[in-house]
N, C-alpha and C positions, 0 to 999 in steps of 0.2 A: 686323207690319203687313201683309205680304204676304199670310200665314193670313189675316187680318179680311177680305181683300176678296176673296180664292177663295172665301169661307165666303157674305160678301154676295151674292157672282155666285151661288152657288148657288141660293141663299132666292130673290133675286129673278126666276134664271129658274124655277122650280117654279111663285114665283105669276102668273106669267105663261102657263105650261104649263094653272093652275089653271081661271086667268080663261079662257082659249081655251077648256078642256072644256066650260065650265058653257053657252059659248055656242053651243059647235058641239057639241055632243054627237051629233049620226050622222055628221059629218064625224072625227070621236074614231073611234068604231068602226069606221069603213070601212077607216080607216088603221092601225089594230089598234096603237093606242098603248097599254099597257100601265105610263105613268108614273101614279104614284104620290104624293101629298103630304099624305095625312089620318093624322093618328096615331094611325087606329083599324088601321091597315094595316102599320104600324111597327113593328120587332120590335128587339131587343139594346139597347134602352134611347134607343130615339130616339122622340123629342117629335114631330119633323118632319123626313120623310126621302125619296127620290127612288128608282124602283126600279134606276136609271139608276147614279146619283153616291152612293148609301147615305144615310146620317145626315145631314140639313142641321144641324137643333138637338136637343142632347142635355137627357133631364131633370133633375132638379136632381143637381145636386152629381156629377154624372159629368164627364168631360175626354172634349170632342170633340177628333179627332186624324184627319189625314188621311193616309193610306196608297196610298203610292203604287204601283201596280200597272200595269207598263210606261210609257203616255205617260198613262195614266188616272191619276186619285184618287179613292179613296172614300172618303168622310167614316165614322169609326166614333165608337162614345160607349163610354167606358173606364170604370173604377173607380181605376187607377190607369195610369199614362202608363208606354211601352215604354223599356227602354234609350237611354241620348242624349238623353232628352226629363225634362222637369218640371211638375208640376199647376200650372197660374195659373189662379188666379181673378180673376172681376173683377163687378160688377154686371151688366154685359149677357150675360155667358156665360165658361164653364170650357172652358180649352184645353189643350193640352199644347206647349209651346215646346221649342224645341231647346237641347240645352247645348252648351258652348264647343265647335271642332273637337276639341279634344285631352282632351276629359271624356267619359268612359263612361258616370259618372253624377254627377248634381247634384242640388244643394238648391233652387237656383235659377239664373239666370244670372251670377252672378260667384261661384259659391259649389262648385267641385267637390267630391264628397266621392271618387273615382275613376277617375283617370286610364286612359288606354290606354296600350298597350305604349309602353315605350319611355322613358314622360313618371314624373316621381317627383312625386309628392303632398307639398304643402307650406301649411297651413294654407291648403283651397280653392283652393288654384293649381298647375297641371302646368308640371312647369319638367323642361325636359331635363338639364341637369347640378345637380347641390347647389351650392349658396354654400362657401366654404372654411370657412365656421364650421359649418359642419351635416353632417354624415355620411349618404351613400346606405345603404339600409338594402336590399337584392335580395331581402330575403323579403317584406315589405308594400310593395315598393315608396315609400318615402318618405322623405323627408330629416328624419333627427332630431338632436335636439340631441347633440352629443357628450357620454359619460360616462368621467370620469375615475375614478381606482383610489380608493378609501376605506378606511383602517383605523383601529382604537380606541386607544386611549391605551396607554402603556407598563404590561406587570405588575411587580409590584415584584420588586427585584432578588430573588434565591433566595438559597441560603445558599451560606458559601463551603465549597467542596470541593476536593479534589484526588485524582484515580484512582479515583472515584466515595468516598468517605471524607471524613467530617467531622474525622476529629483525627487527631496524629501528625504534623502540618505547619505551617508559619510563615506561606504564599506558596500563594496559589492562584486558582480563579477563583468567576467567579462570571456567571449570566446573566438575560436577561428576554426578553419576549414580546411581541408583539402579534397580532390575528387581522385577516386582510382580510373587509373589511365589504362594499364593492363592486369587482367586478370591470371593469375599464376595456372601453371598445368601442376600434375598429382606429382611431381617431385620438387616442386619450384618452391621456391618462397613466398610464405603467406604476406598477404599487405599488413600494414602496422595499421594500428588507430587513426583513424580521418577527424576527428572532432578533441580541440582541446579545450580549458575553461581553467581562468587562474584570476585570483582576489585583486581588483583595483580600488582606491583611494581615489577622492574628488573631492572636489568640495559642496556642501551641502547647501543646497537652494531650496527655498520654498516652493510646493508645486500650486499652481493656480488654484481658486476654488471654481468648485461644479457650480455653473449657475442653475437654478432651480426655483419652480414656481412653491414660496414660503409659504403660503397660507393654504395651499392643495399639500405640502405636508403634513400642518399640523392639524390638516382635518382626517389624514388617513390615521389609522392606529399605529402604533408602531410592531414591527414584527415580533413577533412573541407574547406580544398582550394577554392577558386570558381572559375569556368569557367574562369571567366572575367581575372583574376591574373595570372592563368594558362599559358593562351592568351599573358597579358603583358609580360612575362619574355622570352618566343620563341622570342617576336616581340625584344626586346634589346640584346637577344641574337645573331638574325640574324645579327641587327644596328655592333652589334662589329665584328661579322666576318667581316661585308663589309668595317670596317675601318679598320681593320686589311689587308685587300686583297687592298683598296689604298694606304697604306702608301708602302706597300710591292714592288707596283707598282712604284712609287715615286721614291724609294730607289735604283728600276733598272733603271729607264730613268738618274736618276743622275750618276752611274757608267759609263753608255754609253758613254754620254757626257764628261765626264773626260779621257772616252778610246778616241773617236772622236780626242781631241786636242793633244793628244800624237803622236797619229799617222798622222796630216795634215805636208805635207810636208811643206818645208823651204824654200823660191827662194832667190839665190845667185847674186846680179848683176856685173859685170866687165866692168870696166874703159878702155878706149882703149885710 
């Protein structure tokens, strides 16, 4: 309301500035008056303007706006209205209006879309602290609804095992899953446990045996062997070959001997 009647006072002293010219026109020029109110003379998109106070009336569809310049104002005509301010229209003329103290920018006057420092944005209203249902958000500045944890329904249980092995056992377990869907904000509800694990019953089967090449085992040693053992079993090893290579020996000097008396001749003697 205040704007309407600095905007009036304006108009009406121009046409009164107007009226004076038309009638004292050499009393105009002697005083070297240089106002201004034809809008052949008007520049930045004003209809009717003052060279004095700028813009009185702006042309269509622009937003007059007065700017204030130390104790002075001068009337501008906008396309769009500066920070703090919002476009109204109306039938008699387009202005720009101030938004609330604590709005940076608005929609209109009960309607913030951007609060200043300090204030959090809360559907169209700057409020200094959040309500205890709503969460401060310091990167958008704005209180939003708290979000809680979310996860999917249970996986079906797996099979039962024991020491990573399906068989060979009576008694073992068995577990299931789920995945977190949404992650909670700082006032929300933490997610529960995703991983459970509970004792199943089977029946016990035999598990297969390892095939394996037998005689590349029993030539390896076995792990843990020691040196010393190692040692001993070469050393009885040797002992039996060497009774094996005497008896063998043994075996041929007695054949000899048996060929030997076969073949000694036989002396005949004659009686004369």
């Amino acid at each position: 309301m205040q704007l309407r009647l600095v905007s009036w006072f304006f108009i009406t002293l121009n046409l009164m500035e107007y009226v004076g010219s038309q009638q004292q026109p050499s009393r105009v020029r002697r005083q070297g008056r240089t106002h201004r109110n034809m809008s052949q003379a008007c520049q930045g998109g004003c209809a009717t303007c003052s060279e004095y106070n700028g813009c009185i009336l702006c042309k269509p569809r622009l937003f007059f706006f007065l700017e204030r310049n130390g104790m002075k104002q001068i009337g501008l005509c906008l396309s769009s209205c500066p920070s703090g301010y919002f476009g109204q229209r109306s039938p008699e003329r387009n202005e720009c209006a101030k938004c609330q103290p604590d709005c940076e920018a608005c929609f209109n006057q009960n309607f913030c879309t951007k609060c200043k420092n300090g204030f959090y944005l809360r559907i169209g209203k700057c409020l200094e602290n959040c309500p205890d249902w709503l969460e401060p958000n310091n990167n958008t500045m704005e209180c939003s609804d708290i979000v809680h944890c979310k996860v999917n329904e249970w996986s079906p249980w797996s099979l039962c095992t024991k020491k990573g092995k399906s068989c060979g056992f009576k008694r073992g377990n068995e577990t299931r899953s789920r995945e977190i869907l949404q992650l909670p904000s700082t006032k929300g509800k933490l997610c529960p446990h995703t991983n459970e694990t509970r004792k199943c019953v089977v029946r016990k089967t035999k598990c297969p045996r390892e095939k394996g090449p037998r005689k590349e085992r029993r030539k390896n040693p076995k792990r843990g062997e020691s040196k010393e053992t190692s040692q001993e079993n070469r050393g009885q090893e040797s002992r039996r070959q060497n009774q094996e290579r005497e008896n063998k020996s043994k075996t041929q000097q007695k054949k000899r001997r048996a060929q030997d008396k076969q073949q000694k001749p036989v002396s005949i003697s004659t009686a004369h």
